[in-house]
Steps between C-alpha positions, in 0.01 A plus 500: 500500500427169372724169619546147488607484848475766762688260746716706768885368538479582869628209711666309215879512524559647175893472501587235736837522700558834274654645808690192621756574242502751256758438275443397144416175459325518854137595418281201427107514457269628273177727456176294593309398287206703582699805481672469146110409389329871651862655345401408164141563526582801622754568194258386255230708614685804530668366125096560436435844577808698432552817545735774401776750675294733751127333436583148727263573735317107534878366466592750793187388691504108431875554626457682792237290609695161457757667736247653761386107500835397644527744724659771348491871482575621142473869384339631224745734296423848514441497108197306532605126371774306598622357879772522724523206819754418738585215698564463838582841709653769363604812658423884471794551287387204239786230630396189667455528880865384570623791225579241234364621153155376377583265174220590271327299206308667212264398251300690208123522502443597135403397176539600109270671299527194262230244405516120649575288219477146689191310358527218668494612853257482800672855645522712232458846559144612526576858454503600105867629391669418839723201570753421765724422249846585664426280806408732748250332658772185553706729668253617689381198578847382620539813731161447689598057527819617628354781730271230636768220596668793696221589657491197689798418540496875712173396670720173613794712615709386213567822302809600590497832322225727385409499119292776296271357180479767254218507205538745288285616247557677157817320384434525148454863511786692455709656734308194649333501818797423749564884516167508717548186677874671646312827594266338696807379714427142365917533539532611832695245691593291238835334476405277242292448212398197244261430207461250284355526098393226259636384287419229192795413398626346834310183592268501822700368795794678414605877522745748273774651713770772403722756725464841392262673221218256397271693302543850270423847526155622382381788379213624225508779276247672284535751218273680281645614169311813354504674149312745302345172242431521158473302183670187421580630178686750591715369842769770419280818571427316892617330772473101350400411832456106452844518415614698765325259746684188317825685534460547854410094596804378266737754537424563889616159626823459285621868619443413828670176482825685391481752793570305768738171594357235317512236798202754663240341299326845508221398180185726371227273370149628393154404528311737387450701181181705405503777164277572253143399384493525096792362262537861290529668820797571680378554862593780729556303847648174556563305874707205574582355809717237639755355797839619554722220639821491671736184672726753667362767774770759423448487128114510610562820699625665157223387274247743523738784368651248237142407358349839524742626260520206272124580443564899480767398263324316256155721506727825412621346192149418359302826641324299741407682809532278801363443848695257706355348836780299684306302764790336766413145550680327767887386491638149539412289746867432635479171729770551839737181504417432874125482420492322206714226686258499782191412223821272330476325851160523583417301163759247600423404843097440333571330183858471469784592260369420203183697551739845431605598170689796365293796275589772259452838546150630317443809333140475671406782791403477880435722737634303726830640413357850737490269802851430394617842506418550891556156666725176383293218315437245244277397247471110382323388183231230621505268216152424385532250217377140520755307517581328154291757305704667247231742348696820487279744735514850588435751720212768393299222279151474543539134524751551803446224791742375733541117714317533764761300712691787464340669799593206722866588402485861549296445850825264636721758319417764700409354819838333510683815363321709817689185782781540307538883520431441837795257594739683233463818694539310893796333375 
């Protein structure tokens, strides 16, 4: 893989007096230079050639062999793509030597299936209908700078507690790819566990914060709507099936909506709609498909039987026969209060109090939340916005790019959140 700098941090002291006193407020230094220059050479040429959920197999590779480089001994997940690394020792039963949980940070691999949009831009993707447009490869990018740091501060004796870098691939395929990650004990040992996403609407040097559920429930559902067909003048003697299918995406979501507690936020919104080829035709098969959203996880638990027959409902009463193919997403990613105080303080002690802000829960989807379900932990959104832009960005845009200071941040985020575990939990 291509760099600016291949320069090694070995001997540099990355975090100086980080162990003198780690309290917040107590962690002064910064990244070298030549190290935040090969982390975004490294994000922009992975930003280059991106790849999506299950195919990351140069991503893996220009990963693995970063890490190797410093010493390290990742693992190649069983699925093919994707890495698991810990470090400093840990034991036969996945704790750290001592029997003190591993604290474990992930990152995504993948890409979208979307076109780069940027046209003025040296790193735009190279790879036709693929862009790293959620900001994967700055997470990723942040999990590697931080796995670094740690890696020498271990080979100078000055990791107090062992640490596991998780890079998961196939995030943006539903159920997602944590599922695999976690079965290939990627869990085992873990006390703790943090990520961090982008996000534009948060300026770079600063990160979104909340206690509790940060992000939505997703799922995706697909129907086909079938019918005998027939002539558009006479719509009585068949199943009017482009009716039927406009039935189902207005009526669907306002049934819904008055089947469970409001204050769930459980929402059906489409995206897809195919019928029909001639205008005096009415067609005999119809499919739409779209995302089934939900703030609450209990409300989420009921939706599948409360959509399914929402559909059913509304098909019987035009003749439509349906097929309905509930695909479970992943629920809400629900941040622990003791974790999301230690990246609270983490972000502190590096850039102080203003650097922390408070965010709204999204009705977006990560699998993070699975990680979530096993082991406490806590997400952060990494702002990404230049500071004093006000361009309203998104998420999913092919002209998605983020601040590259950002990755400084999320490096000293996470190397500062790892001391801090570590003092937290020998207090």
């Amino acid at each position: 893989m291509s760099r600016e700098s291949e320069a090694d941090p070995s001997g540099e002291d990355l975090l100086p007096g980080a162990l003198a006193g780690v309290l917040p407020g107590a962690l002064p230094g910064t990244l070298p230079e030549a190290l935040r220059a090969e982390l975004v050479a490294f994000r922009r040429d992975m930003h280059m050639h991106p790849e999506l959920g299950n195919q990351e197999f140069r991503t893996t590779a220009a990963i693995k062999a970063r890490l190797e480089k410093a010493g390290l001994q990742p693992r190649v997940l069983a699925v093919g793509t994707g890495l698991v690394c810990d470090i400093g020792t840990v034991g036969a039963a996945g704790a750290g030597s001592d029997g003190v949980p591993v604290l474990a940070m992930r990152a995504d691999i993948d890409a979208l299936p979307i076109p780069d949009t940027k046209t003025e831009c040296a790193y735009r993707s190279k790879v036709p209908d693929r862009a790293h447009a959620c900001g994967h490869d700055v997470h990723t990018t942040v999990v590697l700078g931080a796995g670094l740091v740690l890696a020498e501060l271990h080979r100078q004796g000055r990791l107090p507690r062992p640490v596991r870098l998780i890079f998961q691939p196939a995030e943006e395929v539903l159920p997602g790819g944590a599922a695999d990650v976690i079965a290939d004990g990627a869990l085992d040992g873990v006390g703790r566990i943090i990520a961090v996403h982008c996000d534009p609407r948060v300026d770079a040097g600063r990160v979104g914060l909340r206690e509790g559920a940060i992000t939505s429930a997703c799922d995706r559902l697909e129907i086909s709507l079938d019918g005998p067909g027939g002539h558009t003048a006479r719509p009585h003697l068949t199943t009017d099936l482009v009716t039927a299918v406009a039935r189902v995406v207005t009526d669907v979501p306002a049934l819904v909506g008055r089947r469970v507690d409001t204050r769930a936020g459980l929402a059906v919104t489409w995206g897809r709609i195919e019928s029909g080829h001639a205008p005096n035709v009415i067609p005999q098969h119809a499919e739409l498909s779209g995302t089934v959203r939900c703030l609450d996880i209990e409300a989420w638990r009921q939706a599948p039987d409360i959509v399914v027959a929402a559909i059913d409902e509304v098909a019987n009463l035009h003749r439509a026969k349906s097929e309905i193919n509930y695909v479970r997403g992943v629920p809400p990613v629900v941040n622990d209060g003791e974790v999301a105080a230690l990246l609270r303080d983490a972000m502190v002690a590096r850039r102080g109090e203003t650097a922390v802000e408070g965010t709204e829960q999204s009705l977006g989807g990560e699998d993070f939340s699975w990680y979530l379900e096993r082991v406490p932990g806590a997400m952060a959104r990494l702002g990404v916005r230049p500071p004093g832009e006000r361009t309203v960005r998104d998420l999913h845009q092919g002209d998605f790019d983020a601040d590259e200071s950002a990755i400084t941040v999320g490096v000293e985020l996470f190397t500062a959140a790892a001391l801090l575990d570590a003092a937290t939990r020998d207090r």
